[in-house]
C-alpha positions as CSV (number, residue, x, y, z in Angstrom):
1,X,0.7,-4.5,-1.8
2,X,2.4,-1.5,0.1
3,X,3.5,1.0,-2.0
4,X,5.7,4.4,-0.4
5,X,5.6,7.1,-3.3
6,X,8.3,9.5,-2.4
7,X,6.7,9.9,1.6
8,X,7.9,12.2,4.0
9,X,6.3,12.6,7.7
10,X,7.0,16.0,9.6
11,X,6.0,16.1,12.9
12,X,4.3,18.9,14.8
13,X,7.9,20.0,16.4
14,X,9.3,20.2,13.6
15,X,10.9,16.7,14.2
16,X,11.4,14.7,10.6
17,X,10.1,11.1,10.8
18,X,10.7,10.6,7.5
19,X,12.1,11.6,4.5
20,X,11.3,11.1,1.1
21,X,11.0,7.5,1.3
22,X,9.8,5.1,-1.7
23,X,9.5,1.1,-1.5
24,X,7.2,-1.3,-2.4
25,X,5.9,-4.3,0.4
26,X,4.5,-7.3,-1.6
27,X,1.6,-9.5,-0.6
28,X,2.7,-12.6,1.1
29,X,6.2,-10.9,2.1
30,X,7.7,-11.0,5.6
31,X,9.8,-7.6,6.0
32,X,11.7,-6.7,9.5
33,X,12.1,-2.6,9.8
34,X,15.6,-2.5,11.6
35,X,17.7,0.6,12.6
36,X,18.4,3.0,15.5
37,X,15.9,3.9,18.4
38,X,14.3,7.0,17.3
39,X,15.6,6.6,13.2
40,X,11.9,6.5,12.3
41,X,10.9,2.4,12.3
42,X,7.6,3.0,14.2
43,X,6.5,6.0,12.1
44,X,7.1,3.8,8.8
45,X,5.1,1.1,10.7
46,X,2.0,3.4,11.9
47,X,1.7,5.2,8.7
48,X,0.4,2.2,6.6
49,X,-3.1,2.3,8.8
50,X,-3.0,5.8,9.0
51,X,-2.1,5.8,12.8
52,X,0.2,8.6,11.6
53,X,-0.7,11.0,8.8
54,X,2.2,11.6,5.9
55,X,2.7,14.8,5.2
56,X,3.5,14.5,1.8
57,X,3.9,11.9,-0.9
58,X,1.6,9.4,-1.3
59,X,1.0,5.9,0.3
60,X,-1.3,3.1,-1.6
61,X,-2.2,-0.4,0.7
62,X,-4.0,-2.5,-2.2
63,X,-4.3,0.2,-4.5
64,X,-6.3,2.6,-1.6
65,X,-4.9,6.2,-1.1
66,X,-4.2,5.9,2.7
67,X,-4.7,9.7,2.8
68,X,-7.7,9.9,1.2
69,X,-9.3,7.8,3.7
70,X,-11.7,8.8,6.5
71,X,-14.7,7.9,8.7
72,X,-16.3,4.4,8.0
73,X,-13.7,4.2,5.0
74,X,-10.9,4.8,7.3
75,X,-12.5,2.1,10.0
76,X,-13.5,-0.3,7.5
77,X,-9.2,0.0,5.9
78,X,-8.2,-0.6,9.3
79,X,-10.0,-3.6,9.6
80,X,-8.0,-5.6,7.3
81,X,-4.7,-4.4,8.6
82,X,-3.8,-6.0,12.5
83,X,-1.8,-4.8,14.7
84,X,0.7,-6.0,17.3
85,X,2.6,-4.0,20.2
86,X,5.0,-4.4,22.4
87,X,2.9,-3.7,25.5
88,X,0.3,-6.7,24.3
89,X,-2.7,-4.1,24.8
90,X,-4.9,-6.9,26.6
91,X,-7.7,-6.8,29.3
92,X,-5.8,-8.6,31.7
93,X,-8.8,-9.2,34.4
94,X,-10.8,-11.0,31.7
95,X,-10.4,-14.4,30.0
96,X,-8.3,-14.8,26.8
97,X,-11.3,-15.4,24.7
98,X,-13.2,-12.4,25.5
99,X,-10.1,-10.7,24.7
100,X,-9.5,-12.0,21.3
101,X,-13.3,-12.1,20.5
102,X,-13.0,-8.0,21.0
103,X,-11.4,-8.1,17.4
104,X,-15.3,-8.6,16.4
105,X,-16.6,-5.8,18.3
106,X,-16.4,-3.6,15.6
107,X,-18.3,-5.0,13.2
108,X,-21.2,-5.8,15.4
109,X,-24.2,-4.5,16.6
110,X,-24.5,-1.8,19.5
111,X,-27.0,-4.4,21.6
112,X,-24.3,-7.1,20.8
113,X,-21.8,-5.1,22.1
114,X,-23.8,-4.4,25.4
115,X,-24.9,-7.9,26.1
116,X,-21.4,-9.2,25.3
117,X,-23.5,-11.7,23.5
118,X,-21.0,-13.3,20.5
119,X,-22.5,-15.3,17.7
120,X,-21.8,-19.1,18.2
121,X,-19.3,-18.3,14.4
122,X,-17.2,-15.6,16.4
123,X,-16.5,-17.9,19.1
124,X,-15.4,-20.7,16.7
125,X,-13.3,-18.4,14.7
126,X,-11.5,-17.2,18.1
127,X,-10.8,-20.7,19.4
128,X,-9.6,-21.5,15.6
129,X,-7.1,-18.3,16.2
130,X,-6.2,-19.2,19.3
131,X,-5.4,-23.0,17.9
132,X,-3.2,-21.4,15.2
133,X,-1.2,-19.5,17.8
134,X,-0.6,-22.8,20.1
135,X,-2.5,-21.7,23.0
136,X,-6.2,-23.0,22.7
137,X,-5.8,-24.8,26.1
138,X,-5.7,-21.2,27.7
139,X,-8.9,-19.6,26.2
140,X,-10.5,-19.5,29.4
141,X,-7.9,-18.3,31.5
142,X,-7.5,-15.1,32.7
143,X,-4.8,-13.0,30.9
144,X,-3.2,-12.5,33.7
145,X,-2.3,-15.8,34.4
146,X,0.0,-16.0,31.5
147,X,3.1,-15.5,30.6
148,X,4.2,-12.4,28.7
149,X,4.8,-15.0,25.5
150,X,1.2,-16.3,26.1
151,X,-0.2,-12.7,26.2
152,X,1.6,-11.7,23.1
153,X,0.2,-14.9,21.8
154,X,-3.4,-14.1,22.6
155,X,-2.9,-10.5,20.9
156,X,-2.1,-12.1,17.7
157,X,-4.8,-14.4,18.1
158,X,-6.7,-11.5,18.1
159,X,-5.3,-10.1,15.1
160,X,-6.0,-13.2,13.0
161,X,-9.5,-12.7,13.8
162,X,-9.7,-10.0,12.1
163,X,-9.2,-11.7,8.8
164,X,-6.3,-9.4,8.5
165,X,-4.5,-8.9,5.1
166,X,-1.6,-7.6,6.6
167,X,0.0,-7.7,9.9
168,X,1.9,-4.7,11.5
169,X,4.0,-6.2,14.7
170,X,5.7,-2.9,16.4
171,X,8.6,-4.3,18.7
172,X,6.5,-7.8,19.1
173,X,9.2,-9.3,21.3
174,X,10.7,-6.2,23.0
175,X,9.7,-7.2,26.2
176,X,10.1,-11.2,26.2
177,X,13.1,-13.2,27.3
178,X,15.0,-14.6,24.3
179,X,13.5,-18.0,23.7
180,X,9.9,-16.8,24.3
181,X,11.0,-14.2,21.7
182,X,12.1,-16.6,19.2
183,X,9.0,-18.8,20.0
184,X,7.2,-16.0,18.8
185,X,8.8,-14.7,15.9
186,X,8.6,-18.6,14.7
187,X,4.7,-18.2,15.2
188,X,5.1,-15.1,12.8
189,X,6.7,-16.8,10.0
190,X,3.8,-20.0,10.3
191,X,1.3,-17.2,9.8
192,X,3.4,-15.8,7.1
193,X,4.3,-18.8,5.4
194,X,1.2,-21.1,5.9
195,X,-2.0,-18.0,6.3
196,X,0.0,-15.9,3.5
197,X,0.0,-12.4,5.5
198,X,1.7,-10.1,4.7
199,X,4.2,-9.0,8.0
200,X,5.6,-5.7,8.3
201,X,7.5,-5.9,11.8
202,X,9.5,-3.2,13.7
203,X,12.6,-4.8,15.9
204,X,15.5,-3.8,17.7
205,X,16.8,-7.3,17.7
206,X,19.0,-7.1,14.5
207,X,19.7,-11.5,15.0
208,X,16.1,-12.1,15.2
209,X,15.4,-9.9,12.0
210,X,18.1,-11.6,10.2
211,X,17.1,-15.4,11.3
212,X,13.6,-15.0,10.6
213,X,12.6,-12.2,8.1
214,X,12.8,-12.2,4.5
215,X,14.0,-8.9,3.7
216,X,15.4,-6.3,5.8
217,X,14.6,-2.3,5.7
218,X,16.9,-0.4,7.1
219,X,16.2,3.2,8.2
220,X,18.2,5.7,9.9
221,X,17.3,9.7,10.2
222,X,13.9,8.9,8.4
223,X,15.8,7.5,4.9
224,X,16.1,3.6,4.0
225,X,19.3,3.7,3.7
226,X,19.1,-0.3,3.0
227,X,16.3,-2.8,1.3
228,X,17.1,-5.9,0.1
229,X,17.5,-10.3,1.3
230,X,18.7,-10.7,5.0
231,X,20.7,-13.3,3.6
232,X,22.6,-10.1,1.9
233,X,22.9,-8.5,5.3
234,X,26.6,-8.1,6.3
235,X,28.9,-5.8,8.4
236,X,29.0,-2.9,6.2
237,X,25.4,-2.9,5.8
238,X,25.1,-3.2,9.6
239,X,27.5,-0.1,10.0
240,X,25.5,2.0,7.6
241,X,21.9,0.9,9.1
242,X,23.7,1.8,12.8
243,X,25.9,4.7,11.9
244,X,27.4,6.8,15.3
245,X,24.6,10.0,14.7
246,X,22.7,11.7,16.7
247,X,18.9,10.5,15.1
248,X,15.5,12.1,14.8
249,X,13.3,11.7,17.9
250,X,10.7,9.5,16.8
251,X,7.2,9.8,17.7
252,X,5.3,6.3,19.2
């Protein structure tokens, strides 16, 4: 469970990402953060692992005090929280197993690390991720060779071998054509539905968030100024999620 106790997030500059926001994020839910470039989606997203600090209020992921967290706490949190962007964040040069098996590097030791040398049960569980996703045939192809949908694919692959309890997706399918974007989002809800992750996802495609998400936050200057079914999603809502203003710059 996500929980957002009154949270603000002030930037250096002065610049307000956001404003005194409370909601709660169930396990097992799949939630799409929707609203204007710049109205503060991203900052929600990166301040349930901490990637940004709140500046006041409080923020609890399973009962932890996200603020209260550093060091090998902090690193061990983040652990069960993956992450997705937009730009795919892959080694392209190397094969797409080495880059999903870099989800174990963390937990393993420094002579591991050096000698690339993976335990015969890290393998397994990276070809099992890779299975989930639809790509197993590509694990030893070199990332470059894909397609941007098979790169996404190989960085949630990567995720899932994290054991992740949650899942944040930041603009996921920002930079893929629409039916490779769908073809993603679709791999989303099967790792939603069938894996029981919780998905927190950021998306400028308002039809996408609709089609596949559960529930919908909408955000604009910071505020959710709508949080509730997508089913309950209409043209009024729309019009108060997109209202003509000029919004907060918002950090990435």
């Amino acid at each position: 469970m996500i929980e957002f106790d009154h949270v603000s997030k002030v930037y250096a500059n002065g610049t307000v990402g956001l404003d005194d926001v409370t909601l709660t994020i169930q396990d097992g839910e799949f939630v799409a953060i929707i609203g204007r470039s710049g109205a503060g989606k991203s900052t929600l997203l990166r301040t349930v692992n901490r990637m940004h600090q709140i500046t006041s209020g409080k923020l609890t992921v399973n009962g932890t005090d996200v603020s209260a967290l550093s060091g090998k706490r902090l690193r061990k949190f983040r652990r069960g929280i993956g992450m997705v962007f937009q730009s795919f964040n892959l080694v392209t040069r190397t094969s797409v197993i080495k880059n999903v098996l870099s989800a174990c590097v963390p937990d393993m030791p420094f002579w591991r690390v050096l000698l690339g040398a993976f335990r015969k049960e890290d393998k397994i569980k990276a070809l099992e991720s890779l299975e989930k996703v639809g790509i197993l045939d590509k694990a030893y192809v070199r990332a470059d060779q894909l397609s941007g949908g098979q790169q996404q694919r190989v960085a949630l692959a990567r995720t899932l071998t994290q054991d992740p309890r949650i899942i944040l997706a930041d603009e996921p399918v920002a930079a893929l054509d629409p039916v490779t974007a769908r073809q993603v989002m679709q791999d989303f809800v099967r790792i939603n539905q069938e894996m029981g992750i919780s998905i927190l996802l950021n998306i400028h495609h308002v039809e996408l968030a609709l089609e596949y998400a559960d529930r919908i936050i909408g955000i604009r200057s910071g505020r959710i100024v709508y949080d509730g079914p997508s089913a309950n999603v209409d043209q009024a809502v729309l019009d108060t999620i997109y209202a003509d203003e000029t919004p907060a710059e918002e950090a990435v």
